[in-house]
C-alpha positions in Angstrom: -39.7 7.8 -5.6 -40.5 9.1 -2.1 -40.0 5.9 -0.1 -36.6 5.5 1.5 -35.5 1.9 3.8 -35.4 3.0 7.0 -32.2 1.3 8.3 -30.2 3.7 6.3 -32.5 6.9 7.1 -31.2 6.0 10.5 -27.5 5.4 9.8 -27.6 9.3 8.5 -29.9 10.3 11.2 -27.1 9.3 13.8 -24.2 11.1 11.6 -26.2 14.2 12.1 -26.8 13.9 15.7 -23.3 13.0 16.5 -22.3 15.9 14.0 -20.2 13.8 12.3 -22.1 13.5 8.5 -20.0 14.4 5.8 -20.9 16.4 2.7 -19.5 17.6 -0.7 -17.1 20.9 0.2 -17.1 23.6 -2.2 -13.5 25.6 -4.1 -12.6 28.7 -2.5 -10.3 31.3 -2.1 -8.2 30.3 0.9 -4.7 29.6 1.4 -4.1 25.9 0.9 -3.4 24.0 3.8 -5.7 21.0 3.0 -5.3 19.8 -0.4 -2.8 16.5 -1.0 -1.1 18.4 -4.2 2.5 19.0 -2.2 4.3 20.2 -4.9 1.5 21.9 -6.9 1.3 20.2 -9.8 -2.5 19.9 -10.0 -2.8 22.9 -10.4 0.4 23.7 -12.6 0.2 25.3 -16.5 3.4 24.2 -17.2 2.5 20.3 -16.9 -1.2 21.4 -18.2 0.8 22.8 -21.6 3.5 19.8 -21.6 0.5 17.2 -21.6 -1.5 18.4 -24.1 2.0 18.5 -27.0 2.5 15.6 -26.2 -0.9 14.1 -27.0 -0.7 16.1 -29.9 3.0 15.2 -30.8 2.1 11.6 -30.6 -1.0 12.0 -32.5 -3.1 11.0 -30.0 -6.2 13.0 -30.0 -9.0 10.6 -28.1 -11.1 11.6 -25.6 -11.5 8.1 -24.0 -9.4 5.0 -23.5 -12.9 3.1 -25.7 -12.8 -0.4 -23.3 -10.7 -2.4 -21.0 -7.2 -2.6 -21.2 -7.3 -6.0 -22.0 -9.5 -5.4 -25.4 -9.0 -1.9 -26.4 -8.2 0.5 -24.2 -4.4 -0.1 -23.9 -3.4 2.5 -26.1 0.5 2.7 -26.5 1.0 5.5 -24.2 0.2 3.2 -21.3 3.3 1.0 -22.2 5.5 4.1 -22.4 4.7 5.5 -19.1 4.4 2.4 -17.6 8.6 2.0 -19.1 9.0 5.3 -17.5 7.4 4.6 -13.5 9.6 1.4 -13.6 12.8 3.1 -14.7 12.3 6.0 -12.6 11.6 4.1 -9.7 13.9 0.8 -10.0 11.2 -1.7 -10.4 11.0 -4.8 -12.4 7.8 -4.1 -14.0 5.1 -1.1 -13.3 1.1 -1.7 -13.7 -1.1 1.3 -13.7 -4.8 1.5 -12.1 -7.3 3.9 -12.5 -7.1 5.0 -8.9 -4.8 3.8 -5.7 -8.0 2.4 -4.0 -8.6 0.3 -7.5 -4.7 -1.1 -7.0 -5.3 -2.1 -3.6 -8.5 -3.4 -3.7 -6.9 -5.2 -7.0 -3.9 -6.2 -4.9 -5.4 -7.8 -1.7 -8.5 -9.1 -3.2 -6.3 -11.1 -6.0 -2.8 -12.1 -4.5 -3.1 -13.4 -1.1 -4.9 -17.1 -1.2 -6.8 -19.2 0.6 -4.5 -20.5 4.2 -2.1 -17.6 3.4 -2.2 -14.6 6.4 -2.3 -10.9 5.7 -0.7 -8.9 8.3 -1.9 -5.1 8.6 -1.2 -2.3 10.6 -4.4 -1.1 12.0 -4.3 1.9 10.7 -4.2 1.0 7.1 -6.0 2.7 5.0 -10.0 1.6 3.9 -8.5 0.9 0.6 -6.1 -1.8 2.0 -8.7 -3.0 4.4 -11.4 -3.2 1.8 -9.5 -5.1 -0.3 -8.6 -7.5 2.6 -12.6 -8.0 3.1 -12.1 -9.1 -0.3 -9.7 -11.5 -0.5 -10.0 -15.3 0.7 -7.2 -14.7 2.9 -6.9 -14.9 6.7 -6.0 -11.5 8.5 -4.9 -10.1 11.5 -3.9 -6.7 12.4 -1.2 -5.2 14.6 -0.3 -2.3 16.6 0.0 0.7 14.8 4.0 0.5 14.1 4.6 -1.7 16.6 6.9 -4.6 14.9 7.7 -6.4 18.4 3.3 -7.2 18.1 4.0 -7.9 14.3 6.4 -10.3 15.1 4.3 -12.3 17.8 1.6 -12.7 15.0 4.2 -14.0 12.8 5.5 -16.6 14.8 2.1 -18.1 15.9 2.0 -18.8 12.2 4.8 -20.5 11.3 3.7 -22.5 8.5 1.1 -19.8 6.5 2.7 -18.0 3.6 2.8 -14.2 5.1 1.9 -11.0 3.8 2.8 -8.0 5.8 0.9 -4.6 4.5 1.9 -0.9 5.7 2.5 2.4 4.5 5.7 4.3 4.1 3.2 7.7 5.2 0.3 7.1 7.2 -2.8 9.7 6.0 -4.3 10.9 9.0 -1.1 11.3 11.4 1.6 11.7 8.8 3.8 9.5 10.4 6.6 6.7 9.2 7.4 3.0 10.1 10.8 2.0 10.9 11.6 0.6 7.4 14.7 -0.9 8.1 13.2 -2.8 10.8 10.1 -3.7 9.1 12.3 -4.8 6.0 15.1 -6.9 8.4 11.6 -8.9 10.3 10.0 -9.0 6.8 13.1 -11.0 5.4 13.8 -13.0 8.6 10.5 -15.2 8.4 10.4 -14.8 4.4 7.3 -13.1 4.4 5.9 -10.7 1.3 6.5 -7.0 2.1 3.7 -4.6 0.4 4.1 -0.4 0.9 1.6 1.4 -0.1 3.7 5.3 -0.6 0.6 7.0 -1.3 1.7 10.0 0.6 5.5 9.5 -0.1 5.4 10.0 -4.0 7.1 13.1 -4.6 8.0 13.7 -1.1 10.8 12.0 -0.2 13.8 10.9 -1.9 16.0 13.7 -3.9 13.9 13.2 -7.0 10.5 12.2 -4.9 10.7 8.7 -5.7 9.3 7.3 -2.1 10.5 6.3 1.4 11.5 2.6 0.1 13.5 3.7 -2.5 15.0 6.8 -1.1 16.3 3.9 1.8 17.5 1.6 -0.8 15.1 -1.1 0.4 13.2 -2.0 -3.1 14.6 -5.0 -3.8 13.5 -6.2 -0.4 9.5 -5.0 -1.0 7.1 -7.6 -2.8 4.9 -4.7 -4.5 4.8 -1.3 -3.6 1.5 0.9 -4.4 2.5 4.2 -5.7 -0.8 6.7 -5.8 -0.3 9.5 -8.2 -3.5 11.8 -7.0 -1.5 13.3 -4.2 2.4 14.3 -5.4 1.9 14.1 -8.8 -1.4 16.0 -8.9 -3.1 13.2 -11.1 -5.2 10.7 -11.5 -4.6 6.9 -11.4 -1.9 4.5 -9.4 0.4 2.0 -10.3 1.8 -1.3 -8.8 5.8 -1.7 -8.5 6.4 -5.6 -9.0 8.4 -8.1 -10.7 7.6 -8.9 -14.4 5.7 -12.1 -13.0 3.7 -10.1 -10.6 2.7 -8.1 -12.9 1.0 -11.0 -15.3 -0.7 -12.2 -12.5 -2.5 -8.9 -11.7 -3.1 -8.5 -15.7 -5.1 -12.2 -14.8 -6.8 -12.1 -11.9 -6.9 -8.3 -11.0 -10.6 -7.9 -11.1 -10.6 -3.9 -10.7 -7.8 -3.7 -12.9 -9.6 -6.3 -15.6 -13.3 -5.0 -15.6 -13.0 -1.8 -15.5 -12.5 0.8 -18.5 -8.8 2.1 -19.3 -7.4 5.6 -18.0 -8.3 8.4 -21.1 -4.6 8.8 -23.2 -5.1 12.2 -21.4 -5.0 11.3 -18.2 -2.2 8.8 -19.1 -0.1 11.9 -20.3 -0.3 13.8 -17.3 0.9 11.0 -15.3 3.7 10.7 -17.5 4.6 14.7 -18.1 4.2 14.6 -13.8 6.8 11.8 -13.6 9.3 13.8 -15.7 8.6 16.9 -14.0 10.4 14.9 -10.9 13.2 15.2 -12.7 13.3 18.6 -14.0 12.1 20.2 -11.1 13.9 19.4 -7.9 12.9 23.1 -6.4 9.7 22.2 -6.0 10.5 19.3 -3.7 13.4 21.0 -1.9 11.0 23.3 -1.4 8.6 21.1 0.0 10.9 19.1 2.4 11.9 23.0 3.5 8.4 23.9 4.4 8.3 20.8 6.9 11.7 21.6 9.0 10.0 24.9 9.1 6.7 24.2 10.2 8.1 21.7 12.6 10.6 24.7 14.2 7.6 26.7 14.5 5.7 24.5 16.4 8.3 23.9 18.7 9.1 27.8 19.0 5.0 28.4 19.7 4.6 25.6 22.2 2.3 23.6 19.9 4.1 20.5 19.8 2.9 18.9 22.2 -0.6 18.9 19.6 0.8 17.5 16.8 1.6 13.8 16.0 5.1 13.6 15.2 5.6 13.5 11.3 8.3 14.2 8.7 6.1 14.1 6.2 3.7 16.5 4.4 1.4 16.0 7.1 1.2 17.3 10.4 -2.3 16.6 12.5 -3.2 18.2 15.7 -5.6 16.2 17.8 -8.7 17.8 19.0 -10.6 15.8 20.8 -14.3 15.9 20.1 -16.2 16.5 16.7 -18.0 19.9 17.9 -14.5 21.3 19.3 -12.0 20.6 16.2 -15.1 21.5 13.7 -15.0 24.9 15.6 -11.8 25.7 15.4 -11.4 24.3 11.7 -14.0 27.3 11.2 -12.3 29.8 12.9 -8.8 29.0 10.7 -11.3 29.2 7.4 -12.5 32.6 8.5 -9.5 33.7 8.5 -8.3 32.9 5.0 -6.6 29.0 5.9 -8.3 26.4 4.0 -7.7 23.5 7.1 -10.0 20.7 7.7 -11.5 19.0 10.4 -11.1 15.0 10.3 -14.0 13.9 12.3 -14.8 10.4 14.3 -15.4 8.3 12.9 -12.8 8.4 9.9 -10.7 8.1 13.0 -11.5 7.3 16.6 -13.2 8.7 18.7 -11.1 11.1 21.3 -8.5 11.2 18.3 -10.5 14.0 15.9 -7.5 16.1 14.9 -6.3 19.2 12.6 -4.8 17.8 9.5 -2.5 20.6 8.2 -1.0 19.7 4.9 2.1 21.1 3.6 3.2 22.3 0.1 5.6 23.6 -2.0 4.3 26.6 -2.6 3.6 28.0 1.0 5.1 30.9 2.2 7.7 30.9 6.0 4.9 34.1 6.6 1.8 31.7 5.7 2.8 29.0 8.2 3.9 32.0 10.5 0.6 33.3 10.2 -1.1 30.2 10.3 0.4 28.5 13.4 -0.1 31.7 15.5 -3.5 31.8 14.9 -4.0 27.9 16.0 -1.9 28.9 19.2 -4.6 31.9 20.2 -7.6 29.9 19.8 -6.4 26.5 21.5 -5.0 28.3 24.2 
């Protein structure tokens, strides 16, 4: 069929002129700086070998989940692993999703009701905020960690049963809330604290269990959406609730309800990743390594002054202007550093950045490398 609407001909006409439209990358060879698998374990034989015996050990040799979870697709390795994320991170209960943006869009578009107020910070991410469009709840956002604006919203609204949304890692800028302050304002006007740790899993904490629980705040957090594509190097996500939170969801979840169960495969990996937190604390005191070092060095090249300030496995350099960071994003890649570009208008415009992403498995003389480069061309 040849003929295409012309209001969305034009939508990609304007990406291209403002050389922002996105397209489908390709693998290659470069050193990875760009990729949320922090500790490696996409790519890792070990957890590869460990997944497979134990579908094989537990006789479970399906290719396919065969429906919903709620007719026959909840085969009994979901119950196990499900056990496991809730032991492993001291929750009640733990409900897995085929993705983090199927939790959240589950989350927000079920939970909140009609009259209650959803409070988010404006840089959640479109998960979070697509969910939001969803749901039959009222919502306001606030400054981007800024819990003295939270707070005025919260009061204005005295009466309205609160929800207050954030992430323990922000995506694009890599940085952290206050969670001890966010937790104390939370619990001071009884409103419903949701994290989404996305970015946290496997990163912080001494086993990589997340921000909240590496601060001893769980029992303080409503639900916390832990995403298993980035840390663990898997698919999926799960909700941390209570035991009633969870029945709810298994009710009135619609992208958890409608949608056809994770593969006993893909189950298994999430598992065999989970225990892997356990067995193999290198890999994350390698990790958390990599960012006091990259941090030094930035200090040391006089590149700070770029860089959003993060603890976290991700470090962005603005770059104002899609042209400019697209430029030197290319010039990196040439030679041999797999670092992308984020473009306006995933974020604003005048805040196109560098995202650099760190891992386990980079080298002091890869960041060295790395780092000295960016300081030639930007300066």
């Amino acid at each position: 069929m040849k003929r295409f609407p012309k209001s969305i001909s034009d939508r990609l006409t304007q990406r291209i002129e403002s050389n922002s439209l996105r397209k489908l990358g390709i693998p290659n060879n470069l050193i990875d700086f760009s990729s949320n698998d922090y500790l490696g374990l996409a790519n890792s034989e070990i957890v590869f070998n460990q997944t497979h015996e134990y579908l094989i050990q537990s006789n479970l040799k399906k290719n396919g989940a065969t429906g919903s979870r709620l007719l026959s697709g909840n085969h009994k390795l979901y119950l196990e692993t499900e056990d496991f994320i809730a032991q492993f991170n001291q929750s009640e209960a733990a409900l897995i999703f085929n993705s983090g943006y199927d939790a959240n869009v589950g989350f927000f578009s079920a939970v909140p009701q009609r009259n209650d107020i959803i409070l988010y910070d404006e840089l959640c991410h479109a998960s979070i905020r697509d969910g939001i469009l969803m749901s039959n709840a009222k919502a306001y956002k606030f400054n981007h960690n800024d819990f003295e604006d939270l707070e005025k919203i919260i009061v204005r609204n005295p009466n309205a049963t609160l929800y207050i949304v954030t992430e323990s890692v922000f995506s694009m800028d890599g940085d952290c809330p206050n969670m001890e302050e966010l937790v104390a304002l939370s619990d001071k006007y009884n409103c419903f604290l949701v994290i989404d740790e996305a970015h946290a899993l496997g990163v912080f904490g001494e086993n990589g269990e997340g921000l909240v629980q590496m601060l001893g705040l769980e029992n303080h957090i409503f639900a916390r959406i832990m995403t298993f594509g980035k840390g663990l190097g898997c698919h999926g996500a799960a909700i941390l609730a209570s035991e009633e939170l969870k029945s709810y969801l298994v009710n009135f979840a619609r992208s958890f309800i409608y949608t056809t169960g994770l593969s006993p495969h893909a189950v298994a990996g999430i598992l065999v990743a989970y225990r892997s937190l356990e067995s193999d604390k290198k890999s994350i005191l390698d990790l958390k390594q990599n960012i006091i070092y990259f941090n030094q060095q930035l200090v040391l090249m006089g590149l700070k002054q770029l860089f959003v300030r993060s603890k976290s496995a991700i470090q962005s350099a603005i770059i104002p202007g899609n042209e400019n960071v697209k430029r030197i994003a290319g010039e990196l890649q040439k030679n041999g550093f797999d670092v992308k570009a984020i473009l306006s208008p995933t974020v604003p415009a005048g805040q196109e950045r560098l995202r650099f992403c760190l891992h386990s498995f980079n080298s002091k003389e890869e960041i060295n490398q790395l780092l000295e480069l960016l300081a030639k061309i930007v300066f």
